[in-house]
Backbone atoms as SQL, in Angstrom:
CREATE TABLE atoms (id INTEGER PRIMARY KEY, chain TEXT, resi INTEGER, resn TEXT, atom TEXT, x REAL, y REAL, z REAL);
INSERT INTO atoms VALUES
  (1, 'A', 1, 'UNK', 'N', 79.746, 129.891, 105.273),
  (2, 'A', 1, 'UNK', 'CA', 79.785, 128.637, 105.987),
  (3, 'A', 1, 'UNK', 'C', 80.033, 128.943, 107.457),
  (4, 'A', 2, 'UNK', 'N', 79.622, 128.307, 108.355),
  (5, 'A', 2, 'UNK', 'CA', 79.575, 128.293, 109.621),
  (6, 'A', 2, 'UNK', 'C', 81.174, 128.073, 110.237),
  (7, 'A', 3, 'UNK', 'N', 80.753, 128.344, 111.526),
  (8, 'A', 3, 'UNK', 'CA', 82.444, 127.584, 112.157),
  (9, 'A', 3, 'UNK', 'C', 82.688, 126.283, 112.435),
  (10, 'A', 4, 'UNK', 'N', 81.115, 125.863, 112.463),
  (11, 'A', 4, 'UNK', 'CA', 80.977, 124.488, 113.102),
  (12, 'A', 4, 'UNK', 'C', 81.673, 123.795, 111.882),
  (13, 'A', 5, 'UNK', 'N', 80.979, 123.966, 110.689),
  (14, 'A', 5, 'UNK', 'CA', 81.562, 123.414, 109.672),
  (15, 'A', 5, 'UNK', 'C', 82.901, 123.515, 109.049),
  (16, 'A', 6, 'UNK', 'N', 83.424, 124.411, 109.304),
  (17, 'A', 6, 'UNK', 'CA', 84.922, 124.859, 109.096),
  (18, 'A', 6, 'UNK', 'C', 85.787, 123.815, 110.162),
  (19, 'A', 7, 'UNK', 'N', 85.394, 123.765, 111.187),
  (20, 'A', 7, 'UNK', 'CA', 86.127, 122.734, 112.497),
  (21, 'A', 7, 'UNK', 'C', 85.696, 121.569, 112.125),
  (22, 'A', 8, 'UNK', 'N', 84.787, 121.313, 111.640),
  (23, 'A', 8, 'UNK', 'CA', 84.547, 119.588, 110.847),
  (24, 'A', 8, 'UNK', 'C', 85.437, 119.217, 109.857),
  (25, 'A', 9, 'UNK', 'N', 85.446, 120.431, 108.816),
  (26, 'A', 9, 'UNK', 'CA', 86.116, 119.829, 107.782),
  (27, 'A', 9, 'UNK', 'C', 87.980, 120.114, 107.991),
  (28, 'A', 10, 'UNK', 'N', 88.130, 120.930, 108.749),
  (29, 'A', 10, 'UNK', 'CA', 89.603, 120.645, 109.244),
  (30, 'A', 10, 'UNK', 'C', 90.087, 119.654, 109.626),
  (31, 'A', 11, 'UNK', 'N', 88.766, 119.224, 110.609),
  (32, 'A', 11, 'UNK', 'CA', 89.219, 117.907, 111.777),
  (33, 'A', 11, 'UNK', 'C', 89.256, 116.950, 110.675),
  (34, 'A', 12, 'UNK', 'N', 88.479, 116.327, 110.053),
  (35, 'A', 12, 'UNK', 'CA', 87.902, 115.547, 108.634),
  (36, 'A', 12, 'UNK', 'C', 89.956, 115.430, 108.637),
  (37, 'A', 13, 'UNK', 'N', 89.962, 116.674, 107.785),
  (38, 'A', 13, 'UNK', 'CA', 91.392, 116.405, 106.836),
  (39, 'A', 13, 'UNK', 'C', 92.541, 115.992, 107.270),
  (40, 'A', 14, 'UNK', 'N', 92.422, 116.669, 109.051),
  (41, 'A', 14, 'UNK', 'CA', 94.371, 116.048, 109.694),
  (42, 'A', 14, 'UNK', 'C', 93.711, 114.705, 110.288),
  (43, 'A', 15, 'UNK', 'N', 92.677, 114.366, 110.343),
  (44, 'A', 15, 'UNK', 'CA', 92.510, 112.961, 110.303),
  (45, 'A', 15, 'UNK', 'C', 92.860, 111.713, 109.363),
  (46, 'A', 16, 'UNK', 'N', 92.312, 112.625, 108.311),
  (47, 'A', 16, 'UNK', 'CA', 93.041, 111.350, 106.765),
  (48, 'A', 16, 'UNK', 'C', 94.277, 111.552, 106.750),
  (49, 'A', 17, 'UNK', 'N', 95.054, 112.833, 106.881),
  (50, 'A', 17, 'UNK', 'CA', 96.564, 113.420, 106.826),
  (51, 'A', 17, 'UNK', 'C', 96.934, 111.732, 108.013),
  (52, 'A', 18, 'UNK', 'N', 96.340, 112.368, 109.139),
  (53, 'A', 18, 'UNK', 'CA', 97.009, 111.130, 109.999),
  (54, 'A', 18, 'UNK', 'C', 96.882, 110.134, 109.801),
  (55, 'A', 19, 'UNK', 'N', 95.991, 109.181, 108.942),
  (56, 'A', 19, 'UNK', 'CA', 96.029, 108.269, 108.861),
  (57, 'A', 19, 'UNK', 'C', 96.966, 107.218, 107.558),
  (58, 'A', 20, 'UNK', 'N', 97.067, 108.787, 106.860),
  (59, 'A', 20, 'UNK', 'CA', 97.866, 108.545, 105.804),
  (60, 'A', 20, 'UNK', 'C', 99.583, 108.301, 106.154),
  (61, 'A', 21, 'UNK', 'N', 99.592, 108.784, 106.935),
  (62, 'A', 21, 'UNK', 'CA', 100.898, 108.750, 107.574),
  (63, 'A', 21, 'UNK', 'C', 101.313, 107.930, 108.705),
  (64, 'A', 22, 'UNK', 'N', 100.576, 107.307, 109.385),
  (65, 'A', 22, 'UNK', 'CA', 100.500, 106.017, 109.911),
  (66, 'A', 22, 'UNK', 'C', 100.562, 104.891, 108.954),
  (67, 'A', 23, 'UNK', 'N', 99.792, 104.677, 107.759),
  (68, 'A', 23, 'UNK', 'CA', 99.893, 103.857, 106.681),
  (69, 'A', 23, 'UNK', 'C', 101.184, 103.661, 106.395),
  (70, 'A', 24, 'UNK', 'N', 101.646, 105.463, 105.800),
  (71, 'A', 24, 'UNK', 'CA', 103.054, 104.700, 105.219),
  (72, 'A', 24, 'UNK', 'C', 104.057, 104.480, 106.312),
  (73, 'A', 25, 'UNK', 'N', 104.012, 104.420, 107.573),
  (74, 'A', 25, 'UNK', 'CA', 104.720, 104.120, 108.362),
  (75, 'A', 25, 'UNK', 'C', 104.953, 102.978, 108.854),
  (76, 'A', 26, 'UNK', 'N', 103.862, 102.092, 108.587),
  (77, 'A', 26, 'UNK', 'CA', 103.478, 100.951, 108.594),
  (78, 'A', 26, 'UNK', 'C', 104.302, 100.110, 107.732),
  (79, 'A', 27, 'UNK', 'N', 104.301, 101.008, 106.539),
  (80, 'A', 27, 'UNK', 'CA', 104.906, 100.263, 105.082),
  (81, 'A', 27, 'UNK', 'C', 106.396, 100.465, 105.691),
  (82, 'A', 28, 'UNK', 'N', 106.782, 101.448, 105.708),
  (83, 'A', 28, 'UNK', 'CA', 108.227, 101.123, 106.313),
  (84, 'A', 28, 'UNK', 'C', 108.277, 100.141, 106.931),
  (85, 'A', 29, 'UNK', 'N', 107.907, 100.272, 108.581),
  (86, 'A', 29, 'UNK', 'CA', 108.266, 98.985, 109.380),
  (87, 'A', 29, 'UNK', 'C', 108.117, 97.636, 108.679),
  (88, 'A', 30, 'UNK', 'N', 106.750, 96.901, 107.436),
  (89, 'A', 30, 'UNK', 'CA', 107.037, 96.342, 106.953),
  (90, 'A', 30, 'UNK', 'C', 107.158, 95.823, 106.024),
  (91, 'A', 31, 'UNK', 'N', 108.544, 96.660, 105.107),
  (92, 'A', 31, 'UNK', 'CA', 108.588, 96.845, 104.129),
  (93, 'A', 31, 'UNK', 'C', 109.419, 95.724, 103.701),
  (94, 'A', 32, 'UNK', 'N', 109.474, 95.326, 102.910),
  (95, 'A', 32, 'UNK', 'CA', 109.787, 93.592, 102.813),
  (96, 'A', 32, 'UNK', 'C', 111.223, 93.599, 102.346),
  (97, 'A', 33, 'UNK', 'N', 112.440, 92.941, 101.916),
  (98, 'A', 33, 'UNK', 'CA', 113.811, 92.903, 101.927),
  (99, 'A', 33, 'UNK', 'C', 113.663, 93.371, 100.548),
  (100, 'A', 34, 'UNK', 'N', 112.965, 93.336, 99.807),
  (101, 'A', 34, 'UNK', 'CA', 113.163, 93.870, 98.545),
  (102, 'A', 34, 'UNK', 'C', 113.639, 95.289, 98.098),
  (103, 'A', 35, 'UNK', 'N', 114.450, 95.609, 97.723),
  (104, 'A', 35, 'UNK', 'CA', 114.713, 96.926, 97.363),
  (105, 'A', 35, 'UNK', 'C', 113.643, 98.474, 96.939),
  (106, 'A', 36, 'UNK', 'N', 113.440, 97.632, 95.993),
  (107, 'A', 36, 'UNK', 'CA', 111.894, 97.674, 95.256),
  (108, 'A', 36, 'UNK', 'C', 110.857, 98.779, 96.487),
  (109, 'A', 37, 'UNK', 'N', 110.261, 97.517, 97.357),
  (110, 'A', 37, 'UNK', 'CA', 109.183, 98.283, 98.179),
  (111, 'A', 37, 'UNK', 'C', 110.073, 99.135, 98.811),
  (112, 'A', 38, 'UNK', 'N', 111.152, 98.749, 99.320),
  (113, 'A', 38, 'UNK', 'CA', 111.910, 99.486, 100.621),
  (114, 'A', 38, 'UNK', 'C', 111.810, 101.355, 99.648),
  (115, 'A', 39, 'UNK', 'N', 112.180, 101.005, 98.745),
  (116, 'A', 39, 'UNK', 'CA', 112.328, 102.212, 98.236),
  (117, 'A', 39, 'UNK', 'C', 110.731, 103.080, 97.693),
  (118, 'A', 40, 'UNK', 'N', 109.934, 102.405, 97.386),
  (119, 'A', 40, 'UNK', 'CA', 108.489, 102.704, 97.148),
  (120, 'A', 40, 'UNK', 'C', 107.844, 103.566, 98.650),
  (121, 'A', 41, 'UNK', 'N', 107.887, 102.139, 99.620),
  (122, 'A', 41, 'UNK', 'CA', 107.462, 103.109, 100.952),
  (123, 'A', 41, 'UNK', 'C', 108.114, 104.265, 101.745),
  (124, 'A', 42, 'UNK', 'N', 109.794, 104.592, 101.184),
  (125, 'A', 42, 'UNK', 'CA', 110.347, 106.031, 101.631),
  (126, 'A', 42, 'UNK', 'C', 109.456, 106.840, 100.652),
  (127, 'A', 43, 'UNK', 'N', 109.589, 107.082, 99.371),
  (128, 'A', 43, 'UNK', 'CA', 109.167, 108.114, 98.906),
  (129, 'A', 43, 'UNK', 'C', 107.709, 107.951, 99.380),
  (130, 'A', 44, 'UNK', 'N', 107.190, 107.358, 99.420),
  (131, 'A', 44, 'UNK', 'CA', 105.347, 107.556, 99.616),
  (132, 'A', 44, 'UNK', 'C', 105.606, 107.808, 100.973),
  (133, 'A', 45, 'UNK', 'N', 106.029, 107.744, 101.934),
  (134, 'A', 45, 'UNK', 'CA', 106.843, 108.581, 103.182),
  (135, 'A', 45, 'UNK', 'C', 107.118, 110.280, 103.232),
  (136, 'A', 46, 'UNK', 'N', 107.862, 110.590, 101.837),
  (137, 'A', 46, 'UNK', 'CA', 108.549, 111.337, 101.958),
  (138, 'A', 46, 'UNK', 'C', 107.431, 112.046, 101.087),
  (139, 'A', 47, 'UNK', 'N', 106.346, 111.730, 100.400),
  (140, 'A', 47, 'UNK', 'CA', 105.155, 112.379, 99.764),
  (141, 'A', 47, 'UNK', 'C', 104.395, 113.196, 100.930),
  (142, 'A', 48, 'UNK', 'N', 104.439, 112.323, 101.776),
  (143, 'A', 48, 'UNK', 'CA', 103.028, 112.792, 102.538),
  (144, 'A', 48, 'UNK', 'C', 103.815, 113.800, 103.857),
  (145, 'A', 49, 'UNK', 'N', 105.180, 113.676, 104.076),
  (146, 'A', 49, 'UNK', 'CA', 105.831, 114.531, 104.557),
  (147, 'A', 49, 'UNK', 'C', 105.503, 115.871, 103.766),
  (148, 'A', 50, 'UNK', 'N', 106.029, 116.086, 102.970),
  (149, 'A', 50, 'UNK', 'CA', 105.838, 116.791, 102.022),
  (150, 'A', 50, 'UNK', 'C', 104.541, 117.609, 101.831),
  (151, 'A', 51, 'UNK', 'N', 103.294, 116.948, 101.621),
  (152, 'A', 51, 'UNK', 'CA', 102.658, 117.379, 101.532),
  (153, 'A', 51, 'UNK', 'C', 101.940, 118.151, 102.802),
  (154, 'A', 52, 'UNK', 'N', 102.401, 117.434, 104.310),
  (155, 'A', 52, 'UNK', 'CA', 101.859, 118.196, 105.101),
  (156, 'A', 52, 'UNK', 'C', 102.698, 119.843, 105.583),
  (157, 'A', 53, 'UNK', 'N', 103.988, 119.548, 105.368),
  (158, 'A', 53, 'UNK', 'CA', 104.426, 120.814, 104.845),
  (159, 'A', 53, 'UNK', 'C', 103.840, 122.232, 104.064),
  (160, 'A', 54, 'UNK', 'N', 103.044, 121.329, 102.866),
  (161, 'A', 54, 'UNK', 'CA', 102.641, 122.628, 101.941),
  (162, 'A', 54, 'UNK', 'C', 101.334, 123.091, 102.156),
  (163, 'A', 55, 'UNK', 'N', 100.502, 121.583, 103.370),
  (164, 'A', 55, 'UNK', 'CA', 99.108, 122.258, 103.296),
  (165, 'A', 55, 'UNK', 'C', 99.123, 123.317, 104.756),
  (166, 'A', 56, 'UNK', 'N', 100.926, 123.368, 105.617),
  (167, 'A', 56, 'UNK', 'CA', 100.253, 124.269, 106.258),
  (168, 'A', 56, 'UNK', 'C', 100.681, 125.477, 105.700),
  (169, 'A', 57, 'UNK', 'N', 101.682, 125.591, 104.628),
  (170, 'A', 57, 'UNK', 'CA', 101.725, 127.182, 103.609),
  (171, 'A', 57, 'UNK', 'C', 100.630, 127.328, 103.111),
  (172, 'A', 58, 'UNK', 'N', 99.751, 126.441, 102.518),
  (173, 'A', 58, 'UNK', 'CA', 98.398, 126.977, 102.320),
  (174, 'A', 58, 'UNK', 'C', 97.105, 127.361, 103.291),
  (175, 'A', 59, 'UNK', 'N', 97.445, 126.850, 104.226),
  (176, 'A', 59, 'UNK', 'CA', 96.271, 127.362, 105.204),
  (177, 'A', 59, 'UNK', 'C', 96.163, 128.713, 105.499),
  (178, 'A', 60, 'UNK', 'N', 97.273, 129.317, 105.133),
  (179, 'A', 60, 'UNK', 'CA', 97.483, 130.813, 105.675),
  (180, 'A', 60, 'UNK', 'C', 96.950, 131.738, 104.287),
  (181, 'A', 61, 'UNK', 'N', 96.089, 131.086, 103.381),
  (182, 'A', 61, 'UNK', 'CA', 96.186, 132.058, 102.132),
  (183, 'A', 61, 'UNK', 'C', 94.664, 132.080, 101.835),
  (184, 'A', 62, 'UNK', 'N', 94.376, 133.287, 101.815),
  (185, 'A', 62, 'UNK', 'CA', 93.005, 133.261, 102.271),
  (186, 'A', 62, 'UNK', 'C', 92.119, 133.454, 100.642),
  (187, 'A', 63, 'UNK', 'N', 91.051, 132.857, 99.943),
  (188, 'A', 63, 'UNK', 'CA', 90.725, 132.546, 98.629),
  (189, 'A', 63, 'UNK', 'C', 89.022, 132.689, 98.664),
  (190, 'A', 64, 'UNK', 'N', 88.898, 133.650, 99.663),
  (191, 'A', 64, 'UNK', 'CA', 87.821, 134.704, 99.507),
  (192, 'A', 64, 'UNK', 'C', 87.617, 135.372, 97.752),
  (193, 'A', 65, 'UNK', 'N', 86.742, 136.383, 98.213),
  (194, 'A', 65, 'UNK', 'CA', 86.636, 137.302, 96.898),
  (195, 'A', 65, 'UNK', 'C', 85.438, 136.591, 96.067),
  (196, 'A', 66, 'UNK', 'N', 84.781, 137.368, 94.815),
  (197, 'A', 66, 'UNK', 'CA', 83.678, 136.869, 94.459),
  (198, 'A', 66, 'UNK', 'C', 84.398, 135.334, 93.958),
  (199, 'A', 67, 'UNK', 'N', 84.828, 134.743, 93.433),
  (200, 'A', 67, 'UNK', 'CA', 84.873, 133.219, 93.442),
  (201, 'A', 67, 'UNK', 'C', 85.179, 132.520, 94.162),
  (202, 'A', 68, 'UNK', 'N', 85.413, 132.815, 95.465),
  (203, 'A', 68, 'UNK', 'CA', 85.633, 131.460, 96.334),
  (204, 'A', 68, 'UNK', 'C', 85.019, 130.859, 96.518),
  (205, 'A', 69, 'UNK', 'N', 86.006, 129.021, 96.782),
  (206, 'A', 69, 'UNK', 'CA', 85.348, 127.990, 96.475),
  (207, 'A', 69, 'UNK', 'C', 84.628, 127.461, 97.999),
  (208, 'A', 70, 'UNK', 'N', 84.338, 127.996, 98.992),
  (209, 'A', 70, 'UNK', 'CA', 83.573, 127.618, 99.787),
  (210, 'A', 70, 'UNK', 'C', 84.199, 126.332, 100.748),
  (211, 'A', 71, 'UNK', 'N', 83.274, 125.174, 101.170),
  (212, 'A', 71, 'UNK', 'CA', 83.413, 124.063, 101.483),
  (213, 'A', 71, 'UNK', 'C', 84.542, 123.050, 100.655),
  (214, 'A', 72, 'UNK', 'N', 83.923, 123.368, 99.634),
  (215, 'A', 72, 'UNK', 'CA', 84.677, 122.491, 98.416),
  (216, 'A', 72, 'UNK', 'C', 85.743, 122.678, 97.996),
  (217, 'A', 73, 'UNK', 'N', 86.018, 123.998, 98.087),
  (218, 'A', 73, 'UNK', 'CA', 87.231, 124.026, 98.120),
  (219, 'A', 73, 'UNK', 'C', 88.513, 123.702, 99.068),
  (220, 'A', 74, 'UNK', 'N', 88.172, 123.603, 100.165),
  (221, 'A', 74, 'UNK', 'CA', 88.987, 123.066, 101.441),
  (222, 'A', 74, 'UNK', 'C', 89.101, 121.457, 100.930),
  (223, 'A', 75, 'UNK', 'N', 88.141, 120.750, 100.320),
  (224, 'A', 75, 'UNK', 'CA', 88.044, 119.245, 100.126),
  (225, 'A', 75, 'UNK', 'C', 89.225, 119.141, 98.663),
  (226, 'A', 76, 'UNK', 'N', 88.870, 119.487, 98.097),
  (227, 'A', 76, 'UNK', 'CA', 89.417, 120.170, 96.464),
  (228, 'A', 76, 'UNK', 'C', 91.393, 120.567, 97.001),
  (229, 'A', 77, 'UNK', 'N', 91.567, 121.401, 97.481),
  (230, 'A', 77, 'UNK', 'CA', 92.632, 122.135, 97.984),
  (231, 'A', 77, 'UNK', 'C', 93.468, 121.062, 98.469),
  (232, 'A', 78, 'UNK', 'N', 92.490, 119.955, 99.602),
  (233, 'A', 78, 'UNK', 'CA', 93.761, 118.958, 100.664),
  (234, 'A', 78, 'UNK', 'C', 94.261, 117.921, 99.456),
  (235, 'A', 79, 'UNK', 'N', 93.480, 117.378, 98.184),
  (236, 'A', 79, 'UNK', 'CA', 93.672, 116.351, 97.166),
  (237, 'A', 79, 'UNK', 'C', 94.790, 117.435, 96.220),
  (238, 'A', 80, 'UNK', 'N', 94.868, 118.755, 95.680),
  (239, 'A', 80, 'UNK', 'CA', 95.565, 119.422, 95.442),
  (240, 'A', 80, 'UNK', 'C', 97.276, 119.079, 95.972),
  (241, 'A', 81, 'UNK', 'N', 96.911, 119.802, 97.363),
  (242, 'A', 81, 'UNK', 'CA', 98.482, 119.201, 98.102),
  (243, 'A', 81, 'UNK', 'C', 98.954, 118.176, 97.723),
  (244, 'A', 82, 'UNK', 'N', 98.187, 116.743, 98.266),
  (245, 'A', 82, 'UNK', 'CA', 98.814, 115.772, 98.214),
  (246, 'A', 82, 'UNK', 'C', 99.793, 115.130, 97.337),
  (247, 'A', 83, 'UNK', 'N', 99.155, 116.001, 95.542),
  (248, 'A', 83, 'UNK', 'CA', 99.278, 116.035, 94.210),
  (249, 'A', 83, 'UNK', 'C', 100.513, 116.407, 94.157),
  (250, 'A', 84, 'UNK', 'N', 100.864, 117.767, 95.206),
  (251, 'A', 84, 'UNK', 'CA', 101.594, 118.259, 95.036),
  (252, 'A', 84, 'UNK', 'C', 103.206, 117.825, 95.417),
  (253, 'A', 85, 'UNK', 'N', 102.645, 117.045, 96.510),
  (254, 'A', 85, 'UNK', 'CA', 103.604, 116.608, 96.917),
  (255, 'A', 85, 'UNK', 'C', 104.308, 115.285, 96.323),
  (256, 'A', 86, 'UNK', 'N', 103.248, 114.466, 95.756),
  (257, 'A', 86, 'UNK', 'CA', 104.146, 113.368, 94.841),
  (258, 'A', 86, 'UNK', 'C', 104.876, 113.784, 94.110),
  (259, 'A', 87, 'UNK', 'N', 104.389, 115.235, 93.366),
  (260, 'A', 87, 'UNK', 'CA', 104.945, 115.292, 92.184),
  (261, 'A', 87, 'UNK', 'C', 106.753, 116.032, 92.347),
  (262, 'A', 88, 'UNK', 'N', 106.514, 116.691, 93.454),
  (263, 'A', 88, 'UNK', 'CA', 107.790, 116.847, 94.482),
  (264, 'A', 88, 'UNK', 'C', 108.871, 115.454, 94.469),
  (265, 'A', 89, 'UNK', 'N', 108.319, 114.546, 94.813),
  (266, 'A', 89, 'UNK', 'CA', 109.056, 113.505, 95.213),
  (267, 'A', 89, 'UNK', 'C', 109.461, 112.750, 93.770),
  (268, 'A', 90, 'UNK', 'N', 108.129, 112.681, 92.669),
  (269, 'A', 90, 'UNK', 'CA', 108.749, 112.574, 91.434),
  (270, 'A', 90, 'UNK', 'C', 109.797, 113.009, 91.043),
  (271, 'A', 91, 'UNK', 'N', 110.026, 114.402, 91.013),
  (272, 'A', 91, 'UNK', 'CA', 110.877, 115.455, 90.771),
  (273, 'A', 91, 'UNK', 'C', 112.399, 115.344, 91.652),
  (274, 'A', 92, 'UNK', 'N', 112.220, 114.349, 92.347),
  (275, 'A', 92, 'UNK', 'CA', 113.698, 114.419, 93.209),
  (276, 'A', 92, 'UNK', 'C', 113.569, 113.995, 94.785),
  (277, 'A', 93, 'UNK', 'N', 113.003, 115.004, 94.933),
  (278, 'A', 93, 'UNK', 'CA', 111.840, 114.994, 96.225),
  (279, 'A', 93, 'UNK', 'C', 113.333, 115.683, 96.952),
  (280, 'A', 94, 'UNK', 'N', 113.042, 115.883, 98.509),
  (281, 'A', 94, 'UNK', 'CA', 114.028, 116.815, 99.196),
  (282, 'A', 94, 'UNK', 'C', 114.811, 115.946, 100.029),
  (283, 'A', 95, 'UNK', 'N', 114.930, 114.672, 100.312),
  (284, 'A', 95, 'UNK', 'CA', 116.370, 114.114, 100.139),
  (285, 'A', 95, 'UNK', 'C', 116.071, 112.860, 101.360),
  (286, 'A', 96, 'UNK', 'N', 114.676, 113.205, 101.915),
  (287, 'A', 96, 'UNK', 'CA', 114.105, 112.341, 103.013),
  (288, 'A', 96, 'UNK', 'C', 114.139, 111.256, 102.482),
  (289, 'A', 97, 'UNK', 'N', 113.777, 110.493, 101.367),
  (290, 'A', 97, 'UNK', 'CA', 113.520, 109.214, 100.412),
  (291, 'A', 97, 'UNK', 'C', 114.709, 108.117, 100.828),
  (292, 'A', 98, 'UNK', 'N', 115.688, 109.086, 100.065),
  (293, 'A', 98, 'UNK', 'CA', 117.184, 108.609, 100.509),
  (294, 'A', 98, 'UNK', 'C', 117.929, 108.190, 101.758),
  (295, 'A', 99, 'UNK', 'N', 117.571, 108.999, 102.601),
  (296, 'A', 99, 'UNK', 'CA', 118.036, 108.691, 103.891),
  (297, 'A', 99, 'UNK', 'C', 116.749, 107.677, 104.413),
  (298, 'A', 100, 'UNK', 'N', 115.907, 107.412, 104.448),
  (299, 'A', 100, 'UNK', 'CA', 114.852, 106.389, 104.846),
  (300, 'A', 100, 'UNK', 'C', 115.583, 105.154, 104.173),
  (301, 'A', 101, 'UNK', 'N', 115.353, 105.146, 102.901),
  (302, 'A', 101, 'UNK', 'CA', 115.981, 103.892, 102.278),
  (303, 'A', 101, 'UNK', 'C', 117.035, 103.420, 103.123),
  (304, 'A', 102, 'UNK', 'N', 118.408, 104.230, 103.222),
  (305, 'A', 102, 'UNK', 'CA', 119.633, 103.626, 103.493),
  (306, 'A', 102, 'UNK', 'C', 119.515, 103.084, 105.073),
  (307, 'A', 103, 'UNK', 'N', 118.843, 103.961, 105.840),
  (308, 'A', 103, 'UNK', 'CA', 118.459, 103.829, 107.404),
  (309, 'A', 103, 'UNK', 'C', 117.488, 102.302, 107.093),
  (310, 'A', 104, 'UNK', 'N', 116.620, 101.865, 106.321),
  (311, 'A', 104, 'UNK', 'CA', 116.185, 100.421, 106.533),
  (312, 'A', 104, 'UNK', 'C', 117.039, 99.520, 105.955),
  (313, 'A', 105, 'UNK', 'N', 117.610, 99.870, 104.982),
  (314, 'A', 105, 'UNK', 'CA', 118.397, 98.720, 104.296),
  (315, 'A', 105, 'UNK', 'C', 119.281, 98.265, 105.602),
  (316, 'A', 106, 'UNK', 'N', 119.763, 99.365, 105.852),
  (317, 'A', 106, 'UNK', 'CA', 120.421, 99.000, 106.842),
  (318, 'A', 106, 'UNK', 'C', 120.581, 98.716, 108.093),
  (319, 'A', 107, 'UNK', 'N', 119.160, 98.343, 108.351),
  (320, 'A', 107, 'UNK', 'CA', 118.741, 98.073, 109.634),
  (321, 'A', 107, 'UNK', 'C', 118.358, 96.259, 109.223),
  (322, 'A', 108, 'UNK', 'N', 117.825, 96.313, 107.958),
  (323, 'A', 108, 'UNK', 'CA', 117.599, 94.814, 107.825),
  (324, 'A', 108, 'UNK', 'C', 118.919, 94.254, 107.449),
  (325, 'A', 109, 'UNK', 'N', 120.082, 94.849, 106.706),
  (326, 'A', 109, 'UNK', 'CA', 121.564, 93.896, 107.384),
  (327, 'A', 109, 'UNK', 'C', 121.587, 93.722, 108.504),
  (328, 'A', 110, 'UNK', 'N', 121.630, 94.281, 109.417),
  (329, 'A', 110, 'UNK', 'CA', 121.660, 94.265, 111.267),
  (330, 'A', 110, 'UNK', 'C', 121.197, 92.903, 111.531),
  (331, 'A', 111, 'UNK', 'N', 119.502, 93.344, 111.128),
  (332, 'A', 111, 'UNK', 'CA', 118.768, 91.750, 111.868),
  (333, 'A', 111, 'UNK', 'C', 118.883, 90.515, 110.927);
């Protein structure tokens, strides 16, 4: 594969990365008094934190050799992460969830 195409499909991915993370940022700011969402939009927060974490440990790992997956695999690999990272946050997640929650709850006592 070319470079041109390698710089497309990078650009492609921290584009959705960014937009994914503007989304749930969104959901924070308006995340409604309910406990419920307040707590839904930290972890889906604390997912995509997460996941951009692990896709830059994976960028550094190179998956050459007679089976590499080419193009598709860069597309394949970023849906991988993301996977990875819910399932992180399923699992407990690393403690961001928690502190988001308590930081809005407690910003909507304030107002």
């Amino acid at each position: 594969m070319d470079n041109f195409a390698l710089t497309e499909s990078a650009s492609a991915s921290a584009n959705l990365r960014a937009s994914q993370a503007n989304a749930a940022a969104d959901k924070l700011k308006f995340a409604g008094k309910n406990r419920e969402e307040v707590r839904r939009a930290a972890e889906e927060f604390e997912s995509i934190f997460v996941s951009q974490m692990l896709g830059h440990m994976f960028k550094g790992l190179d998956s050459g050799g007679m089976f590499g997956g080419g193009h598709a695999e860069g597309i394949y690999r970023d849906l991988m992460i993301d996977e990875y990272g819910k399932q992180v946050v399923s699992s407990g997640g690393i403690g961001i969830a928690d502190t988001i929650e308590r930081q809005l709850l407690a910003l909507q006592e304030v107002n």
